[in-house]
Every structure is written in C-alpha cells, then in structure tokens.
C-alpha positions as a Markdown table, in Angstrom:
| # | Residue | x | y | z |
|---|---|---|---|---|
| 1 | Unk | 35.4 | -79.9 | -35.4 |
| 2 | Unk | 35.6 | -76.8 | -38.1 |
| 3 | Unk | 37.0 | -77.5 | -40.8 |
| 4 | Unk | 39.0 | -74.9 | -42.0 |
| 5 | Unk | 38.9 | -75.2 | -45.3 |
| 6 | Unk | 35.0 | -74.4 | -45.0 |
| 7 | Unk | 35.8 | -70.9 | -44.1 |
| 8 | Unk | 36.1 | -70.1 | -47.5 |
| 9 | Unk | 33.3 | -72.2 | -49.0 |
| 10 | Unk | 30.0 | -70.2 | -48.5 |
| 11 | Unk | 27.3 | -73.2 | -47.7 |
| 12 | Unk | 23.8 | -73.1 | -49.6 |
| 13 | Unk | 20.9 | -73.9 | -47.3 |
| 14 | Unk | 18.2 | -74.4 | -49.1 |
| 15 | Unk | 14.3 | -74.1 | -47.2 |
| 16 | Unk | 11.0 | -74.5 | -48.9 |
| 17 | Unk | 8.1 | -72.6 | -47.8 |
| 18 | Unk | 5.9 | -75.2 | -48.1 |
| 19 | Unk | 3.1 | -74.8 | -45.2 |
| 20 | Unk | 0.0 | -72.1 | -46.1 |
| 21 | Unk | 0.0 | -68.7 | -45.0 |
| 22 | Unk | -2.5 | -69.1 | -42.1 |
| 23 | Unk | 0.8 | -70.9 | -40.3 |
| 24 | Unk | 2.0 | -68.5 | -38.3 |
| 25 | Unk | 4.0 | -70.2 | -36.3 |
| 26 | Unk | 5.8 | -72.0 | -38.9 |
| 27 | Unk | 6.5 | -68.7 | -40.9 |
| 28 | Unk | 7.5 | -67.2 | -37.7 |
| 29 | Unk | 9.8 | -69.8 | -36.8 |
| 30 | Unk | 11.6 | -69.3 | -40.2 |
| 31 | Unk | 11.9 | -66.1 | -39.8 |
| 32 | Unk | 13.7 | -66.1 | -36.2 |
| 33 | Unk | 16.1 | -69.1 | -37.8 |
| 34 | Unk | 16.7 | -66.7 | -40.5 |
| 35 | Unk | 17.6 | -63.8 | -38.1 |
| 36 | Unk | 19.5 | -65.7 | -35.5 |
| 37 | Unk | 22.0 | -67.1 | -38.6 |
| 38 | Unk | 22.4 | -64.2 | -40.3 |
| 39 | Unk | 23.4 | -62.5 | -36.9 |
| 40 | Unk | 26.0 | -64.5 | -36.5 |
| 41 | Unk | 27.3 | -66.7 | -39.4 |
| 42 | Unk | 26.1 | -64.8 | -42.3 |
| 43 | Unk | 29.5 | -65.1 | -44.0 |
| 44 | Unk | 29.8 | -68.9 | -43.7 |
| 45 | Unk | 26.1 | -69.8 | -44.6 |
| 46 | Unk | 23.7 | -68.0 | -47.4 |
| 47 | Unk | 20.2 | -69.0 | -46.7 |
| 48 | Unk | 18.1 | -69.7 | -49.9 |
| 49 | Unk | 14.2 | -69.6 | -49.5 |
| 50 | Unk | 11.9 | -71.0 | -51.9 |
| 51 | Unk | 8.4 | -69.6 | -51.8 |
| 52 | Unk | 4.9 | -70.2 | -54.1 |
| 53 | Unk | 5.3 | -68.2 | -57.1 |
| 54 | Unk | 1.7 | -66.2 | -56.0 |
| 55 | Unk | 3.1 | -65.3 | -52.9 |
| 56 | Unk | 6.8 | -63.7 | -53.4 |
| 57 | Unk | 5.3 | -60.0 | -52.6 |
| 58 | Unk | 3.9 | -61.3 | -49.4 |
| 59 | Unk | 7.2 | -62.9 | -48.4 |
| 60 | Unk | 9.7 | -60.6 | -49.5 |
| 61 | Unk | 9.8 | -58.1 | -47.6 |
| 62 | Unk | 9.6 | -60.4 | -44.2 |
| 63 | Unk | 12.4 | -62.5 | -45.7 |
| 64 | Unk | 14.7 | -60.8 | -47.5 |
| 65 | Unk | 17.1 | -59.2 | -45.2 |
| 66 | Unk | 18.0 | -62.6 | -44.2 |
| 67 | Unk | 17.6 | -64.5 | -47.5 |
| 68 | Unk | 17.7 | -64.6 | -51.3 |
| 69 | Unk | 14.0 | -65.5 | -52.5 |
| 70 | Unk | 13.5 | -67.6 | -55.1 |
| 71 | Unk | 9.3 | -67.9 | -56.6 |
| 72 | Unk | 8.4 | -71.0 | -57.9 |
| 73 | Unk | 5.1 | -72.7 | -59.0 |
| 74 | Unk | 6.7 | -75.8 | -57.7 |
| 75 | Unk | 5.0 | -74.8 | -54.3 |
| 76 | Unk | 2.2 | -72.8 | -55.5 |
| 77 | Unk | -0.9 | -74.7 | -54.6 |
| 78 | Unk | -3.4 | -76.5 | -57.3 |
| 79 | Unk | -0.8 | -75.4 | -60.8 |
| 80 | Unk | 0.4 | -77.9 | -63.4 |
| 81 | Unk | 3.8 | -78.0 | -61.5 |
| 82 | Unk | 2.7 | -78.7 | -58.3 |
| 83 | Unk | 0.9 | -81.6 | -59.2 |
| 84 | Unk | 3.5 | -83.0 | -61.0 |
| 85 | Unk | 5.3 | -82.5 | -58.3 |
| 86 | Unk | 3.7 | -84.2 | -56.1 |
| 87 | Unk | 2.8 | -87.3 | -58.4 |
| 88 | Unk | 6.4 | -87.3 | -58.6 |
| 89 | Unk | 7.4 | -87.4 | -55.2 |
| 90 | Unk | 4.7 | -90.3 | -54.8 |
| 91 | Unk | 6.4 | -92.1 | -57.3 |
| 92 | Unk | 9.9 | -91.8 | -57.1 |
| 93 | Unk | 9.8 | -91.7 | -53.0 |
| 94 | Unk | 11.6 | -88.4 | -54.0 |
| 95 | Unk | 10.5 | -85.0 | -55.8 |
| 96 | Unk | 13.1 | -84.5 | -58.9 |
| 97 | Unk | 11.7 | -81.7 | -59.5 |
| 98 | Unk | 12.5 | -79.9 | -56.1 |
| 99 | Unk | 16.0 | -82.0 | -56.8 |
| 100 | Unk | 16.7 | -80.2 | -59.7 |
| 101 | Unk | 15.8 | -76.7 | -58.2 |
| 102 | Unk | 17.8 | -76.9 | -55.5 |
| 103 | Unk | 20.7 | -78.6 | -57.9 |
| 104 | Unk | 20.4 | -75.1 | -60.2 |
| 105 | Unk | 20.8 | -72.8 | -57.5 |
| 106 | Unk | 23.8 | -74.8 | -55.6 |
| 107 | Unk | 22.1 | -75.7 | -52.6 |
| 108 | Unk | 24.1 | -78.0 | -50.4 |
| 109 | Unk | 21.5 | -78.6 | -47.7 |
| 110 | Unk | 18.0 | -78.8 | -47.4 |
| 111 | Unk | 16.3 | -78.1 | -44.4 |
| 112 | Unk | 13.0 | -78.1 | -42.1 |
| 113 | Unk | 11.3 | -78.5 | -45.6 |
| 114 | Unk | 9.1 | -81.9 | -45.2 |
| 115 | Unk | 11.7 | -82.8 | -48.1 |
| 116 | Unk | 13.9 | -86.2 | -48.4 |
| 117 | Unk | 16.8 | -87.3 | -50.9 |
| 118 | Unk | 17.9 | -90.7 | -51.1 |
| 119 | Unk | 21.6 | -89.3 | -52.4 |
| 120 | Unk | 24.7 | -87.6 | -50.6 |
| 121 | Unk | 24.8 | -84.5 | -52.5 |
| 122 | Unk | 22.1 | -82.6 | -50.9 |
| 123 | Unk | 22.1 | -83.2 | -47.3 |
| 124 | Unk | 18.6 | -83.1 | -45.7 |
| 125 | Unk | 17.7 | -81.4 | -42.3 |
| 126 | Unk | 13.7 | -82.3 | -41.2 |
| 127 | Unk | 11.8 | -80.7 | -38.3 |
| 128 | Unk | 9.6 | -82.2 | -36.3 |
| 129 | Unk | 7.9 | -79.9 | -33.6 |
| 130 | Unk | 6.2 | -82.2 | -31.2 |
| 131 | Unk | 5.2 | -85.6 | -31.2 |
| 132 | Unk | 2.0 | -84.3 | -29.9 |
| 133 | Unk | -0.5 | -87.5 | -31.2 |
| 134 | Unk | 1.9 | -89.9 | -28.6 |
| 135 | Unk | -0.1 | -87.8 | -25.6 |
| 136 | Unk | -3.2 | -87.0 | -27.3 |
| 137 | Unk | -4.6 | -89.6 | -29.9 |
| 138 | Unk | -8.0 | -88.7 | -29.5 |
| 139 | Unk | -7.7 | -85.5 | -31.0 |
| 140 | Unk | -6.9 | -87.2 | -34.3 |
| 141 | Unk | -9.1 | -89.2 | -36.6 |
| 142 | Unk | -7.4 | -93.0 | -37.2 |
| 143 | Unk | -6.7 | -91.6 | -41.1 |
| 144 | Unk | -5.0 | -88.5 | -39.8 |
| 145 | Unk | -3.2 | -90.6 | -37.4 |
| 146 | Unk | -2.2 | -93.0 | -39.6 |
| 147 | Unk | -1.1 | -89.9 | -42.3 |
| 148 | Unk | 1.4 | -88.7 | -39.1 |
| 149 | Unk | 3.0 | -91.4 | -38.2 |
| 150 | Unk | 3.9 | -92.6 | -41.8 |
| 151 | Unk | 5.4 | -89.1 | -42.6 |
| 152 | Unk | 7.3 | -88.5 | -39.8 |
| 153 | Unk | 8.8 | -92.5 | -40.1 |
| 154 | Unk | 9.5 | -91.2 | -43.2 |
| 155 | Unk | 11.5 | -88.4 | -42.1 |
| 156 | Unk | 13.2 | -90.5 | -39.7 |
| 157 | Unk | 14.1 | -93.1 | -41.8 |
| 158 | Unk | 15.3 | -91.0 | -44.8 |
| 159 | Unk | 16.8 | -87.7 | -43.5 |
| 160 | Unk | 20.2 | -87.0 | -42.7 |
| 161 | Unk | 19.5 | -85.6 | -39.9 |
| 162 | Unk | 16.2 | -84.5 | -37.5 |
| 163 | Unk | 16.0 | -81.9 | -35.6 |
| 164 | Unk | 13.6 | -81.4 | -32.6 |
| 165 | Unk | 12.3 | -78.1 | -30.8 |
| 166 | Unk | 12.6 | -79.5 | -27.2 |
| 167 | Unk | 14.3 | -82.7 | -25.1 |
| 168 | Unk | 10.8 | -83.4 | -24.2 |
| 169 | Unk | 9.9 | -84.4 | -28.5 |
| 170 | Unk | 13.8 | -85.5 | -28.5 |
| 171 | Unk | 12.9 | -88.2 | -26.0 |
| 172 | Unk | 9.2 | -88.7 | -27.3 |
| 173 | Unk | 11.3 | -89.7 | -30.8 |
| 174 | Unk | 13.5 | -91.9 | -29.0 |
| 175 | Unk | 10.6 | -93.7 | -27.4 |
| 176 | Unk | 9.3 | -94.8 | -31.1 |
| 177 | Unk | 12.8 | -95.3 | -33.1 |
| 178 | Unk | 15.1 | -95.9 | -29.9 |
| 179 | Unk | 18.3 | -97.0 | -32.2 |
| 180 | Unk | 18.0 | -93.4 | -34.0 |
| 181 | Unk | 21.0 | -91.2 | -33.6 |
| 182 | Unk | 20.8 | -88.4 | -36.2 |
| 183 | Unk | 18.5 | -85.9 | -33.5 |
| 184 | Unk | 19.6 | -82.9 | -32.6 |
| 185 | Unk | 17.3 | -80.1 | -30.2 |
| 186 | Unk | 17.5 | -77.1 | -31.5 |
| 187 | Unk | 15.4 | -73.9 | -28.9 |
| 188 | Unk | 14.0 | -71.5 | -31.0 |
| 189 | Unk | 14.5 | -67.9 | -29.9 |
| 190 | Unk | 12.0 | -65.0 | -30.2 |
| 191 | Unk | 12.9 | -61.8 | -31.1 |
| 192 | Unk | 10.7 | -58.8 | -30.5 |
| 193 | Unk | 12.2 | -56.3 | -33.2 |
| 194 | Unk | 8.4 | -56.2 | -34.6 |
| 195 | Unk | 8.0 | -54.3 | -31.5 |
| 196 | Unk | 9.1 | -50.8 | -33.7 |
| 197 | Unk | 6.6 | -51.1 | -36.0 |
| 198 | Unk | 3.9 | -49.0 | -36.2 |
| 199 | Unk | 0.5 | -50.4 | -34.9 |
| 200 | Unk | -1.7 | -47.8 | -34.6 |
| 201 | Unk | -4.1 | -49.3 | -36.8 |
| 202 | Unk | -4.5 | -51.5 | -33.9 |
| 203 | Unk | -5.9 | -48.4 | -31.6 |
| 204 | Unk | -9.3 | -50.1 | -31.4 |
| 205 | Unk | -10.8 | -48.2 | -28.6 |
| 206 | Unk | -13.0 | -50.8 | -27.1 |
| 207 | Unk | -10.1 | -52.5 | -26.6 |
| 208 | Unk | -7.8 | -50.2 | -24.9 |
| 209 | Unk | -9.9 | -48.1 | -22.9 |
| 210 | Unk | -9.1 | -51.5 | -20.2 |
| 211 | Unk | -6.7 | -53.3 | -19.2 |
| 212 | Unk | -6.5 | -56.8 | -20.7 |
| 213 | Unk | -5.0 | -60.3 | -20.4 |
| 214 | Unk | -3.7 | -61.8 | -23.8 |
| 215 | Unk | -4.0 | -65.2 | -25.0 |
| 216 | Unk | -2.2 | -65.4 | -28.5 |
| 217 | Unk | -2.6 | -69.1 | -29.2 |
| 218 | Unk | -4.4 | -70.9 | -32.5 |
| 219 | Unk | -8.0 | -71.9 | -31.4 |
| 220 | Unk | -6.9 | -75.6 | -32.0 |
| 221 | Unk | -8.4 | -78.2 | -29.2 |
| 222 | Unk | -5.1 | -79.2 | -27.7 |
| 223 | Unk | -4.7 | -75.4 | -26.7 |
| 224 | Unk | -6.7 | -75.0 | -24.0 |
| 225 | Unk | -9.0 | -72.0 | -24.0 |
| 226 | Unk | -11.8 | -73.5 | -21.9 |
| 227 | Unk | -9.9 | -73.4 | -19.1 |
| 228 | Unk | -9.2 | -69.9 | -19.5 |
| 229 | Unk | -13.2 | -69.0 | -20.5 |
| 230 | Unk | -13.7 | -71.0 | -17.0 |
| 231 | Unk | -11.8 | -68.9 | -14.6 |
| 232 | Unk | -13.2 | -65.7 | -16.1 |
| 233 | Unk | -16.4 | -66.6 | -16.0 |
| 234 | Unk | -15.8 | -67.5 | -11.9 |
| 235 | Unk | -14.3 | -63.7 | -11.7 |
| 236 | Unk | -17.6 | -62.2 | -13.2 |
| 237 | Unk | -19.1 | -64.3 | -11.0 |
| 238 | Unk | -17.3 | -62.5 | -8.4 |
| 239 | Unk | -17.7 | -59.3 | -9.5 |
| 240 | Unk | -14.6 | -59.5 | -10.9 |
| 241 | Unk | -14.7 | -57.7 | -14.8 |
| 242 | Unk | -11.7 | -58.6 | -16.6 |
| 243 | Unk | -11.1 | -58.6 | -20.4 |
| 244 | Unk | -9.2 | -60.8 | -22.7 |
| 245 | Unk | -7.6 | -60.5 | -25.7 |
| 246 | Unk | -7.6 | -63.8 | -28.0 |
| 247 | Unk | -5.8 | -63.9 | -31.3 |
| 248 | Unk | -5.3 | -67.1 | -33.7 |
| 249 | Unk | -6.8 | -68.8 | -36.6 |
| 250 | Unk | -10.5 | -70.4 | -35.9 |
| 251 | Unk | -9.7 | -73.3 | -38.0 |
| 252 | Unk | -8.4 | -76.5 | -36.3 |
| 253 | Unk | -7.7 | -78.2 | -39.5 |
| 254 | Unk | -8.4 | -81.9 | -37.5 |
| 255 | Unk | -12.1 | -81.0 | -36.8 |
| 256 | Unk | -13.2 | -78.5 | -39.2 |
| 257 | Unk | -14.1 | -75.6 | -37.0 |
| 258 | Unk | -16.2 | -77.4 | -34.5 |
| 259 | Unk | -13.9 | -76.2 | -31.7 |
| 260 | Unk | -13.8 | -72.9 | -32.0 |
| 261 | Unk | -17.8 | -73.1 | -32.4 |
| 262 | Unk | -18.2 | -75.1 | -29.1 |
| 263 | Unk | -15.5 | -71.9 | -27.3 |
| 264 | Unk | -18.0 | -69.1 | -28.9 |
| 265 | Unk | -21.3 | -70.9 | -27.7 |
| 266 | Unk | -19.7 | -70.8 | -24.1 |
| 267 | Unk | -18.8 | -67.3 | -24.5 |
| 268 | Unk | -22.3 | -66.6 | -25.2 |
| 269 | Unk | -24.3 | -69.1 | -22.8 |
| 270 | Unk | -22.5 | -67.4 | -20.1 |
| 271 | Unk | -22.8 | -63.8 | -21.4 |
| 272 | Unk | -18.9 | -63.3 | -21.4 |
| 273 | Unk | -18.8 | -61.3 | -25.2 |
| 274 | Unk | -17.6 | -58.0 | -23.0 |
| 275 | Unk | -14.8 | -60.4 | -21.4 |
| 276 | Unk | -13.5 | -62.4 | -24.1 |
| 277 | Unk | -12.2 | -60.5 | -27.6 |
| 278 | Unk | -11.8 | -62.6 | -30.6 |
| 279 | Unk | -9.3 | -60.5 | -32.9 |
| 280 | Unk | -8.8 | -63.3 | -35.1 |
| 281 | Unk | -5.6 | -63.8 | -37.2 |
| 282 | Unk | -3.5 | -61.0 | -36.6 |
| 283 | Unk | 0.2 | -59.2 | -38.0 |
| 284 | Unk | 3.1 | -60.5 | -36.3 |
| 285 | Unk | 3.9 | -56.9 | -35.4 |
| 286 | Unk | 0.9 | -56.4 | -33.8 |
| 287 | Unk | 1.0 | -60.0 | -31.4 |
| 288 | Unk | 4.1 | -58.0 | -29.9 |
| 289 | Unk | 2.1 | -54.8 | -29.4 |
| 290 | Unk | -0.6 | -56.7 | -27.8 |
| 291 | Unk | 1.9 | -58.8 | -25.6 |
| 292 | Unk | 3.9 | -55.5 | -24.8 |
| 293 | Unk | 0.6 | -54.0 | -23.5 |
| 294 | Unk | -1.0 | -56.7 | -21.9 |
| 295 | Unk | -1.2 | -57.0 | -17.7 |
| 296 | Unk | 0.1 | -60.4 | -18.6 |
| 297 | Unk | 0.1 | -63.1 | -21.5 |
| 298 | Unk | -1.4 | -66.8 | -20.9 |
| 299 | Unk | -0.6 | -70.5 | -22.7 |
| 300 | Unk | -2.6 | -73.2 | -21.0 |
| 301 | Unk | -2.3 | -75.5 | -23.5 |
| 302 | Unk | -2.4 | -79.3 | -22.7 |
| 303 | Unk | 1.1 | -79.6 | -25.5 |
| 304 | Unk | 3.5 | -77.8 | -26.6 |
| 305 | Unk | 6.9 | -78.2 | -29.3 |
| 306 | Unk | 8.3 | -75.5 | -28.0 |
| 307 | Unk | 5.9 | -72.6 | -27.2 |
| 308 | Unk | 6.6 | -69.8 | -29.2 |
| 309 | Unk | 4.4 | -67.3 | -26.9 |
| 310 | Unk | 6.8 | -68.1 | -24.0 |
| 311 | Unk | 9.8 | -67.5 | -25.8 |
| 312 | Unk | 8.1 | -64.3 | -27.2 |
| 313 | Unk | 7.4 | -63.3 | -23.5 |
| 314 | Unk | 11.2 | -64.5 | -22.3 |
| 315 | Unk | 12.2 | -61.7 | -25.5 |
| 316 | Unk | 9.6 | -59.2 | -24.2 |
| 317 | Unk | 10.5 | -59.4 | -20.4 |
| 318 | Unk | 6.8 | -60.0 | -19.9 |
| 319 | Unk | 4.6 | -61.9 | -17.1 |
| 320 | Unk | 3.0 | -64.9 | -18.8 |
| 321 | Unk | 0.6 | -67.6 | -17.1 |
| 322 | Unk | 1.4 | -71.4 | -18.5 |
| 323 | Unk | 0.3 | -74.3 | -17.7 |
| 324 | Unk | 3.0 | -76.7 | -15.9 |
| 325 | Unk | 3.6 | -78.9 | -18.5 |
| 326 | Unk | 7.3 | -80.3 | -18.7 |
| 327 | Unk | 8.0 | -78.4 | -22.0 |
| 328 | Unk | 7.0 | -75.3 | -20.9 |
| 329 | Unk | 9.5 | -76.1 | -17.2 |
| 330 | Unk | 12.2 | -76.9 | -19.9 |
| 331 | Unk | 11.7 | -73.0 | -21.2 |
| 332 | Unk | 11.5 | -72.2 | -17.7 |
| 333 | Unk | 10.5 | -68.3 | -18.5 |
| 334 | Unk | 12.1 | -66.2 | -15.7 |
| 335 | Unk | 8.2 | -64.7 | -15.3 |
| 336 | Unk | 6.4 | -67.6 | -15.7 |
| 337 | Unk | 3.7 | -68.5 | -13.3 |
| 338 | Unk | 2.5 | -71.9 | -13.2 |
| 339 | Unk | -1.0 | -73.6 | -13.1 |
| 340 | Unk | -2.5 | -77.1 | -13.6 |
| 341 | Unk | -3.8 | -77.1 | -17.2 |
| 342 | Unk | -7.1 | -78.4 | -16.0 |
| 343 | Unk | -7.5 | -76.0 | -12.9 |
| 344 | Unk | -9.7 | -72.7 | -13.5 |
| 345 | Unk | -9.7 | -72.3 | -9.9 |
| 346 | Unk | -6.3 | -72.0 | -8.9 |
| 347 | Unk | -5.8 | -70.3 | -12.6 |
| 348 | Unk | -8.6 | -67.6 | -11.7 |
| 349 | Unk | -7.1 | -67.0 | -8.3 |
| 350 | Unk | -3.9 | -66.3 | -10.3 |
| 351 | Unk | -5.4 | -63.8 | -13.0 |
| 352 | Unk | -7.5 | -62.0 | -9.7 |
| 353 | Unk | -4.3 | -61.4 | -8.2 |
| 354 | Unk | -2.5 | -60.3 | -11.4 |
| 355 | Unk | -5.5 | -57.6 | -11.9 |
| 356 | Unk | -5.3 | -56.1 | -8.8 |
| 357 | Unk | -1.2 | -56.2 | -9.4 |
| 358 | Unk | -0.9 | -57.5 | -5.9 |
| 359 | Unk | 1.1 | -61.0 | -7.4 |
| 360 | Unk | 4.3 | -61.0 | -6.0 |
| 361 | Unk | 7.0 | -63.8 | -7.4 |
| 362 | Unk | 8.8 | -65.8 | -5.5 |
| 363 | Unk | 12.2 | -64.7 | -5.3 |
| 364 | Unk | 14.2 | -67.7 | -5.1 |
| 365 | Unk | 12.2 | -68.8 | -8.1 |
| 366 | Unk | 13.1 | -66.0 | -10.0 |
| 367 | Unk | 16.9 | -66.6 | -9.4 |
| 368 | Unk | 16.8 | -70.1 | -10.1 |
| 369 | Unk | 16.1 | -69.7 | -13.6 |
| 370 | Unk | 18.6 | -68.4 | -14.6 |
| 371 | Unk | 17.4 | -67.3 | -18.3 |
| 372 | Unk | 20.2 | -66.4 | -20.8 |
| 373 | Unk | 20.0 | -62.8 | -22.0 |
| 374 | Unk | 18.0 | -62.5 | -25.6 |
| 375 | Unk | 21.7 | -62.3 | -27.1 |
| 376 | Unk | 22.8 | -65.4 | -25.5 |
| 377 | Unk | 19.7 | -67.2 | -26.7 |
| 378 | Unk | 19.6 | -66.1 | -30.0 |
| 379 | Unk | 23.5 | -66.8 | -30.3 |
| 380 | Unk | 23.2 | -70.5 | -29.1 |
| 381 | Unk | 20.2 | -71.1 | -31.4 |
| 382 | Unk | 22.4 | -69.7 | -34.5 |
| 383 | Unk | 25.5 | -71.9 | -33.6 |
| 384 | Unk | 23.7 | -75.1 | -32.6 |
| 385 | Unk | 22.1 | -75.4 | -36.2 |
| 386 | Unk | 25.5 | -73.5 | -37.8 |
| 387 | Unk | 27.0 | -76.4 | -36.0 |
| 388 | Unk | 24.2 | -79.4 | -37.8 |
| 389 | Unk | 24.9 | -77.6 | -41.1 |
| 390 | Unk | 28.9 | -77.9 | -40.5 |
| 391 | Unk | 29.0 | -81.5 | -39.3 |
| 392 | Unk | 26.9 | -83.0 | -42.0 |
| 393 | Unk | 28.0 | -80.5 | -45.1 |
| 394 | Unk | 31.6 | -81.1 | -44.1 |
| 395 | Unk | 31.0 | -85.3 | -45.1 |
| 396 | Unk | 29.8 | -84.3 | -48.5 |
C-alpha cells in the first residue's frame, strides 16, 4: 500500500548509463521508462541519470526533459576513474565509488544499472532482458557463457529487486533460482513522438521511389535475417521484385562480425543488392519514419526480451510480420501476423500477399487481442515500476 507520508518525499532514482552508444535498444528503453514516469508520477519520483562525462552533449538533449543529467568520468570508458572503478568493484564486490556518487546527489534507488550494494540505504533495481543463452547456448563461446551466468547470479543474489521485460524471462529465472521472489515483469511501451521530427535527410531516392518492407533489428545471429533473405529470394524467383529496408548495427559482439559477413555474401551469391538495403545504424527518429512508411515491418527472430519493434509497431498502428515465438504471442500485436521462424515459404507467401495488399486479417483474431490503447500501456508501464520503487523505498 501507499504510504502517505511518501507523498511529500520526492524519491531519487538513480540510473547509470553504462552500456555504449551503439545500444540502441538499451538507450531506447531508458528513454520510454523516462517518458512513461514522468507522464505520470513526475511529482513523486525525480529521475537522476548518470552519463560518461564525453558523452553529456549526445545525451542531453534525448534525456533531459525527463531527467537531471549528471557527467561523470566514472562511466567514461578507458580514464583513470573508470579503472579505478572497476578494480574497485572487483575488489570490494561493490563500486564505492558509484556509492559515493549516488550518496552526493541523494539517490534513494538505483536501478537497471548492472549495479549491486550490499547495504539498505540505496535500494537496487537490476534488469535482465532475456535469458536468451537458456534456448540458445550455441551462440555463445563457453567464456562468454560462463561471463553471463556469473553476472546475472550476481544480480539475483545481491539485488533488491529484479525486474524482467516478459513472463516468458520471468519464468526462464524461476527455472534457474526457483526459491527467488524479488521478480517483478515490467512491459516496456513504445512511444512514436519521434514520429514529428523532421527526416528529410532520409529522402534517399533509391529508396522511396518503391515500396518497401522494413526489418529494423541488430544483425546479431539470434535475429533471424536468413529467413527473411530466403523468402525474397523465392519472390525474385517468381518474378516477384520486392525491396527491403534493413537497419541495425553489423557487429554481433559474440562473433566478431562473421554474421553479418555470411548475410552480405548471400545477398550477393544470389544477386539480391536491388532487394535487400543495408542502411546501417540509424536515428531513432528516423526507425519511426521508416516503420511509418513501410507496407509492413518484420521480427523473425528466433528470441526475444521483449521486442521493442513490436511494441513500436503496437504505438504506430502498423502491420508487422513476427515469428510465433511465445514472447512475441505474450505482446500479442493487434496487427501481427504470424510465421514459423524457420519457414521462408509460408513467410514469402505472407510478404507476396502483403505486396499485392490483398492480406486480409482474420477478424476474430483481431478482436481477440484486445490491445490496450498507447495511453493505457504507457500508464501501466509507469505505475508498475512507480509501484517497485514505492514498495521497496518505503522499507528504507
């Protein structure tokens, strides 16, 4: 329950920026959290980021009409401070020097930070997207596995409380550490304000002179895009021309690059470079203005947290193409068309169909989701983690 003596105690979270730049869905992610709470319960809870000291400029103006920025070489990459830092953390199981930042400007919680405290007077909140090595081991090296499953135990062990993007990863945790109770799911929410931007720099003509399918996901091996590069390839085969969009970083950090490599060759053994576009990483803005203008956007990855494209195309209104995997059925997006993640065929007969606009949903399909308005969604996601930040600040 609220307690009422809170109302007039403004709460400190504190979140550390922690992850590169090139991690757009974790900046993302902060910045729809960061929206959704100061919507709603921006007089109960001030929201305090901390950011590299190099990159305040790049940040501020994303973050600060939902937070007060604070630069610090603490979390700038390869300084004096950050390796202190981090020697620290390895020796004290704890960083004292993140402690005694977040101890000078009042912060009362810490969250989604990759950050633990062994003491009650900060109050940590961990994320953990996916428990995506469970499913797929073989897309990890034993060391990286290893690496994974020590931090998040970590987490677990240590955190006051975890927090998990989907009941598919809430019951994945549960599987490992059955006795935990501190878990709480917490659905991210899109929103498409980015949509008002100007993106005319975007105005590539080879692009928009057709029509085009859009597949916005990072070019990591779990995502899928063979099977996508498959059922085109079958259309050309058929006479079929359709064009693709692709945006995302190239890099999956677990193989060096050899992925995205393999995807190109195909591209070019099978003479689809007018089919398949490769913008690379892209503005946020401008992943709206593609969606916006696409014929229809398409996840057909193999695992997912919680898939930010589908709650993007949820915010948008927008036809997307998934693959039926259970966490993308739990986001059950109200124009979601499902395929097999391993099926080109079935996906190809989908994307023909979508191309000549001659798909037609299935109404009793469409009325059975029942998806929350973007308000709705965006209010629950602000009072379920208003709620976390209540329950546990209130025991300090």
């Amino acid at each position: 329950m609220y307690n009422f003596l809170n109302h007039f105690k403004m709460i400190k979270v504190g979140f550390l920026l922690k992850f590169t730049e090139d991690y757009k869905g974790g900046i993302n992610y902060f910045k729809n959290l960061f929206h959704a709470l100061n919507q709603y319960h921006s007089d109960d809870i001030e929201i305090i980021l901390f950011v590299p000291d190099n990159l305040k400029a790049l940040y501020n103006e994303l973050f600060s009409p939902y937070a007060k920025i604070i630069s610090t070489k603490i979390l700038q990459r390869n300084t004096l401070s950050w390796a202190m830092s981090r020697v620290c953390d390895k020796y004290f199981g704890f960083d004292p020097m993140v402690y005694f930042l977040l101890r000078k400007h009042r912060v009362n919680c810490v969250s989604h930070s990759n950050y633990v405290y062994p003491f009650s007077d900060i109050k940590t909140i961990n994320w953990v997207p996916d428990f995506q090595y469970l499913h797929y081991p073989n897309l990890w090296k034993p060391n990286q596995l290893k690496d994974v499953y020590k931090v998040h135990k970590n987490w677990i062990d240590k955190s006051d409380m975890i927090v998990v993007s989907s009941y598919a990863a809430k019951n994945d945790l549960l599987s490992l550490y059955p006795e935990h109770k501190n878990v709480e799911v917490l659905h991210f929410v899109s929103q498409p304000e980015d949509m008002k931007k100007d993106n005319s720099d975007l105005a590539i003509d080879k692009i928009f002179e057709r029509k085009f399918f859009y597949l916005p996901n990072q070019f990591w091996l779990h995502k899928n895009h063979m099977v996508v590069f498959k059922a085109i390839k079958i259309l050309k085969e058929k006479n079929l021309d359709i064009q693709l969009i692709t945006t995302g970083s190239k890099n999956d950090y677990r193989d060096g690059g050899q992925h995205f490599t393999q995807l190109l060759n195909y591209v070019k053994e099978n003479n689809l470079e007018e089919n398949i576009i490769f913008l690379g990483i892209v503005p946020y803005s401008q992943v709206f203005f593609l969606m916006k203008n696409s014929v229809a956007i398409i996840n057909p990855s193999h695992f997912e947290g919680w898939s930010s494209s589908v709650e993007e195309s949820k915010s948008l209104d927008k036809i997307i193409v998934l693959s039926d995997i259970p966490v993308h059925r739990e986001q059950n997006p109200l124009k979601g068309i499902y395929f097999a993640p391993d099926d080109e065929n079935r996906l190809a007969e989908i994307l023909d169909l979508l191309w000549k606009d001659k798909f037609h949903f299935n109404d009793n399909a469409v009325i059975n989701s029942q998806q929350l308005s973007l308000e709705a969604r965006t209010r629950d996601f602000s009072d379920r983690f208003y709620n976390i930040i209540i329950k546990l600040c209130n025991n300090q």
